[in-house]
C-alpha positions in Angstrom: 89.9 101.3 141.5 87.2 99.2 141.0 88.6 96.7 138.3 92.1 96.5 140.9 89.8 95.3 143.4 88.3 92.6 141.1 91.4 91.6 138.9 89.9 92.7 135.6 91.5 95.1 133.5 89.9 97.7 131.0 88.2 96.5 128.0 90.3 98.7 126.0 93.7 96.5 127.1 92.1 93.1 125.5 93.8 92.3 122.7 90.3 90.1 122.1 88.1 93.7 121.8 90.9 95.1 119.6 90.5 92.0 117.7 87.0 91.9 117.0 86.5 95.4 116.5 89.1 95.2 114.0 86.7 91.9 111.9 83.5 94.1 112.8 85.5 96.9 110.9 86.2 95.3 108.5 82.8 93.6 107.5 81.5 97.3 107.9 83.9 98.3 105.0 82.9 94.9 103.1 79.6 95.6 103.0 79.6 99.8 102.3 82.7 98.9 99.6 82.0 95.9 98.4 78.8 96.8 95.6 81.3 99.9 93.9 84.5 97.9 93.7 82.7 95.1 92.1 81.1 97.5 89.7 84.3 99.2 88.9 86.4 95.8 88.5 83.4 94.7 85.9 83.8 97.4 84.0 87.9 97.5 83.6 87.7 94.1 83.1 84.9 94.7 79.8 87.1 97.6 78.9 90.1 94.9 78.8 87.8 92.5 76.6 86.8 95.3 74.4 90.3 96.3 73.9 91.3 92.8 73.2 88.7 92.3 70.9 89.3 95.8 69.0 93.1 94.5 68.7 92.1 91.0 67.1 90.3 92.9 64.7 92.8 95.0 63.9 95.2 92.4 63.7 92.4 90.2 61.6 92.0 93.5 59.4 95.4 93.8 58.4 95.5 90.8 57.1 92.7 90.7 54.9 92.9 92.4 51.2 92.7 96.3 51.2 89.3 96.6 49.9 87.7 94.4 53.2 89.9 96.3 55.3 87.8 99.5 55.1 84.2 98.2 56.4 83.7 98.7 60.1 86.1 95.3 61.7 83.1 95.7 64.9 79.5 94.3 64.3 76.8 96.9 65.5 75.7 94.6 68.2 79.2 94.1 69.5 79.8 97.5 70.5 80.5 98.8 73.5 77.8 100.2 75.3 77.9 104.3 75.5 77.4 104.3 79.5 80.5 103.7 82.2 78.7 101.0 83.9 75.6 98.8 82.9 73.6 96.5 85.0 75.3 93.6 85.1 78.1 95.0 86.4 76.3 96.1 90.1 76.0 92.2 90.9 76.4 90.6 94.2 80.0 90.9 95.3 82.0 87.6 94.7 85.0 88.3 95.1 84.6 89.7 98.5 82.9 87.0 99.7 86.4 85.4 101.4 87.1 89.0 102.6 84.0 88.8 104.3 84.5 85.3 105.6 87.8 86.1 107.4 86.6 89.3 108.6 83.4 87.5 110.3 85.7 84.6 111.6 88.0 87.3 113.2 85.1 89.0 114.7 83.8 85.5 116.2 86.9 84.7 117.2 87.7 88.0 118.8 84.2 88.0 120.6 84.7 84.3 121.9 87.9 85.0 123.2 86.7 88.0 125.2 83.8 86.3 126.7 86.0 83.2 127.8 88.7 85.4 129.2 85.9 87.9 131.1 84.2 84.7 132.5 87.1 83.6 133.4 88.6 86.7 135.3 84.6 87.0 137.1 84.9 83.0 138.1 88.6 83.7 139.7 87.9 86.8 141.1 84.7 85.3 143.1 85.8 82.1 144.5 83.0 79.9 145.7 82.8 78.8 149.3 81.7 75.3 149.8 
């Protein structure tokens, strides 16, 4: 009864709280995701270079006379290395970073709008007598 009497409605009925809750979300999954998708996106895309490079040997190999075509077509320092992930795959994550943008410009714009429209509902509410 208390928000009748003033004019302001529940928090919950701003579409400004739904919207910043949704950016502050979202930066929350950004930030907790974010390290092991990048890790797992370097390490398909290695596994896509490795293959490539395995089928330009191959390729390479087949050409070549039959007695070349028997040694090993991969260096030993160009082999891929034994473990599913190595360092340089837990780097910062780049290709969130624009994720991460929009979801902090939604959460700013969300919070913004939800102060301006609460200010505005207290100034109306509470007319000022001159």
């Amino acid at each position: 009864m208390a928000n009748e009497s003033t004019g302001r409605g529940s928090l919950a009925e701003s579409p400004w709280f739904w919207l910043s809750l949704f950016g502050g979300m979202g930066i929350l999954a950004v930030v907790v995701i974010g390290p092991k998708y990048t890790a797992r996106v370097a390490r398909v895309e290695r596994m896509q270079q490795t293959r490539e490079r395995i089928a330009i040997e191959r390729a390479t190999a087949d050409l070549r006379p039959a007695a070349t075509s028997r040694s090993n077509p991969m260096a030993v320092d160009e082999r891929p290395p034994k473990e599913p992930y190595v360092d340089a795959d837990f780097g910062p994550p780049r290709r969130l970073l624009w994720l991460l943008g929009l979801m902090m410009l939604l959460m700013s714009v969300g919070v913004g709008g939800l102060l301006l429209t609460r200010h505005r509902s207290v100034r109306n509410s509470n007319p000022t007598s001159t």
